[in-house]
C-alpha positions, 0 to 999 in steps of 0.5 A: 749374541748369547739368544742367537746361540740359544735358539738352535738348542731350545729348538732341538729340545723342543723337537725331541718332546714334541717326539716324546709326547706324540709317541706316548699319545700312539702308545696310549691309543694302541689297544683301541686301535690295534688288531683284535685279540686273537686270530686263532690262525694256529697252535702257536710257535713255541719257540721261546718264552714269550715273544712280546713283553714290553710291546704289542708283538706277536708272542712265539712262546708258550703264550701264544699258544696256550688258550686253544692254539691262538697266536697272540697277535694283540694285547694278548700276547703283550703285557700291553698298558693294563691287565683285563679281568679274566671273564672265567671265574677258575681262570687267574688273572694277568697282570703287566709283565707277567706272563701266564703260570705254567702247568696245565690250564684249568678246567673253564666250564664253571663247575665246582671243584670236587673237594678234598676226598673226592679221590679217595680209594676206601678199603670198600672199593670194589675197583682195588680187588680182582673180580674172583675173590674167592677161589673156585671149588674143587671138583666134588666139592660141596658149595655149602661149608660143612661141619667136619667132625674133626673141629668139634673134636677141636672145639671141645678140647678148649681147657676154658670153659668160656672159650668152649662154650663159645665155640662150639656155639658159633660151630653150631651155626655153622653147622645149623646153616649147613643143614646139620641139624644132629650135628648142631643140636648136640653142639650146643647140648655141649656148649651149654653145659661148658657156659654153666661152669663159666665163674664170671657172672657176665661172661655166664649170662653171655654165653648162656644167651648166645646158645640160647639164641642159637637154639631157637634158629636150632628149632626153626630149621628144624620146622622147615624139614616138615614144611609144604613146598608151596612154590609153583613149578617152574615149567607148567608142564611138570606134575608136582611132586610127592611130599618127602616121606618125613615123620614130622611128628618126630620133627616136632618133637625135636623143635620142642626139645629145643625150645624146652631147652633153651627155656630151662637155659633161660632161667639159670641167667643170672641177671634178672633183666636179662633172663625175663627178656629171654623167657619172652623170646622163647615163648615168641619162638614157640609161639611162632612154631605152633604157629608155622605147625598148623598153618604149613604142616600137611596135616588135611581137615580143619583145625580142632582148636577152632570150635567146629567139627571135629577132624577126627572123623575124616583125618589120619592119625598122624594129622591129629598129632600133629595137631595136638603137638601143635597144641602142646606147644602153646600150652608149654608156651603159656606155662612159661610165660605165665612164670616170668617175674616182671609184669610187663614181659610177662604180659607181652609174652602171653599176648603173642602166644594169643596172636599166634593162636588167632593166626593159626585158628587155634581159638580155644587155646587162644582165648584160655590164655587171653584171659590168663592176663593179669592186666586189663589193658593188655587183657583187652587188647588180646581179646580184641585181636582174638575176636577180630580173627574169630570173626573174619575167619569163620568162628562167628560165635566164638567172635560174639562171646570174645567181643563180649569178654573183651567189653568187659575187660575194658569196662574193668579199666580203672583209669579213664583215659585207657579206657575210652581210647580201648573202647575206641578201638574195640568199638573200631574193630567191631564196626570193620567186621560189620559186627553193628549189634554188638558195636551198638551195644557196647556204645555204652562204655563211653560215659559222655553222650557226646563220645557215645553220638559220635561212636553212633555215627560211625556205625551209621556212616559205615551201614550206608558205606556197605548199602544198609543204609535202610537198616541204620535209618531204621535203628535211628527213628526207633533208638535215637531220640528226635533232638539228636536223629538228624546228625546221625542221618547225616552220617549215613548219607555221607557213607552213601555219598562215600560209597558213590566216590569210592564206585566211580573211583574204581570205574576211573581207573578201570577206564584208564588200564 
């Protein structure tokens, strides 16, 4: 009786687990058996939050439209058994019964972010200000700034001499930039005498650089008044024009003036270090000037300085001024540079004065001063320099004796390693001038034969280079003994060999225009 009573109930238990178990089995099998993972048939309801949280429903929410306008008819829009990794690295995952965060998405192309900063506006952005920044000229107003008399006045009612000194130099650049030359000059006479009554010994040497600095800018802008204009017409048809009436004799005088100037500010530095350097400065300026006098001054005829025909003959007088204040410039320069305490400044400044005299074929003043230089490595390096514009711009005699000088300069060399790597180069430059004879002769600085072949055999390979290959095979069977002939003759075909490259590599090119 009792398992007659029993069996209806262990029945119905077992119905309702049997029940149980097929409706986990559906659930487990639903995401491979369901509908796809989107549609994308629409934007999206949007009209709750989410639509399927426990089960695989349709999802009306902002889900369901999220990615693109899907409507989330899959596991998409459920929370489904399990989370799926996200494929986009920037996309966040899903985990069960979290709906997606809210906000925008983030970008799925896979770049990288731009980092902290990236969207910084600095005060240099051009974007944070209006185009017209400056205000627009009044009508009959100048375009450049002008020194009006009323801030010198201004300037110079400064108490502190430090203060005055200061500005009225910078009142002087400004009125140097603006093309108001008297103006500026007569500035910076006032500013350096307020910077000698300076007390503090830096503040002194500061100011008395800073003038002098200016002084110099002083002395070019006033070159540029007696310059050429050498600039082509901008319509071909257009006659050119005649120079100003400028008397650049005068103008000369005042660049000088200034130079001479700021040399004598340079001597009351009261620093050593400081006052040398800016001695160097000035003789480079002046240097320069002279320079710029002869090569962009019209002034007719060939230069008097470079040991040919005298241009009295067929010159106006004002073209010999000019080019004796020319001169006079270096001269000045020299006697300078001669008087600067430290070696080494004194030494540059003395070889800049020799490059501006070779620039501008003023050789006799050049060579003077070359071989004023108390040091014999920097000696021979001005003479060489020298000898190579000789050389290349019509003085061949004068070339020949420099070379010359400049050999034994380097011969006087006490230590041997400035001396070969001098020779070097002397011999270098003797050779890129086609000067052979005088490149052979002095083969005998090296003292090693092995340094003297190979100094040979530069200047072989360089006369097949330059088709003159005979000469140099020539010199070879009659100077060279036997035992060291065949290596020079080696040279000389592989600048024959070289010539040959050279020639089809020009041709190449042509053909290829």
């Amino acid at each position: 009786m009792i398992v007659h009573r029993l069996l209806p109930k262990v029945a119905a238990g077992l119905s309702v687990s049997l029940a149980l178990t097929l409706v986990a089995a559906s659930r487990a099998q639903a995401p491979n058996s369901g509908p796809p993972l989107s549609s994308g048939s629409g934007a999206g309801t949007g009209t709750g939050m989410m639509g399927g949280d426990t089960r695989n429903t349709t999802g009306t929410g902002q889900e369901s439209g999220r990615l693109g306008g899907t409507t989330g008819t899959g596991t998409e829009s459920g929370t489904g058994p399990r989370s799926w990794p996200s494929r986009e690295p920037l996309l966040p995952e899903v985990g069960p019964r979290q709906p997606l965060p809210g906000g925008r998405m983030p970008r799925t192309t896979g770049s990288i972010p731009l980092g902290p900063g990236a969207t910084t506006n600095f005060p240099d952005n051009p974007a944070l200000f209006p185009s017209p920044t400056l205000p627009e000229s009044e009508p009959g107003e100048s375009e450049l700034s002008q020194v009006s008399p009323d801030i010198l006045r201004d300037a110079r009612a400064i108490t502190d001499p430090g203060e005055r000194s200061l500005a009225l130099q910078r009142t002087a650049n400004v009125a140097i930039f603006s093309q108001q030359l008297p103006l500026a000059r007569q500035a910076l006479i006032d500013a350096a005498e307020a910077a000698l009554r300076v007390p503090v010994p830096l503040i002194h040497d500061q100011r008395l650089t800073a003038i002098i600095i200016s002084m110099s800018n002083l002395a070019e802008a006033t070159l540029r008044e007696g310059k050429v204009d050498l600039s082509l017409p901008e319509i071909e048809g257009d006659q050119p024009s005649a120079l100003p009436n400028v008397d650049r004799v005068k103008v000369i005088g005042q660049a000088e003036e200034s130079w001479n100037r700021a040399a004598d500010l340079a001597w009351r530095i009261l620093n050593p270090t400081y006052r040398v350097e800016m001695l160097y400065r000035v003789v480079d300026n002046a240097a320069y000037g002279s320079q710029v006098i002869i090569n962009e001054f019209p002034h007719g005829g060939e230069s008097i300085h470079n040991g040919g025909e005298s241009m009295h003959d067929g010159q106006n007088a004002e073209g010999r001024a000019i080019e004796a204040a020319a001169d006079r410039v270096l001269a000045n320069a020299a006697a300078t540079a001669v008087r600067i305490e430290r070696p080494v400044w004194r030494d540059r400044a003395l070889v800049q004065i020799t490059i501006a005299a070779s620039a501008s074929k003023q050789f006799a003043r050049g060579s003077q001063v070359a071989r004023t230089i108390p040091h014999p490595e920097v000696r021979s390096d001005a003479l060489i320099r020298l000898a190579d514009a000789q050389a290349r711009r019509g003085d061949p005699q004068g070339a020949t004796q420099t070379y010359a000088d400049a050999a034994r300069s380097v011969a006087s060399i006490p230590a041997e390693g400035p001396r070969i790597i001098l020779t070097g180069v002397l011999l270098d430059d003797m050779i890129s001038v086609g000067r052979f004879g005088d490149a052979k002769a002095s083969v005998g600085l090296y003292d090693d034969r092995p340094h003297q072949l190979n100094a040979l055999g530069a200047i072989a390979e360089s006369q097949g280079r330059r088709g003159r290959a005979d000469e140099a095979r020539a010199w070879i069977t009659r100077e060279i003994p036997p035992q060291e002939q065949s290596i020079l003759y080696r040279r000389v075909n592989a600048g024959i060999i070289s010539a040959i490259e050279s020639s089809r590599s020009k041709d190449i090119s042509n053909q290829q225009r």
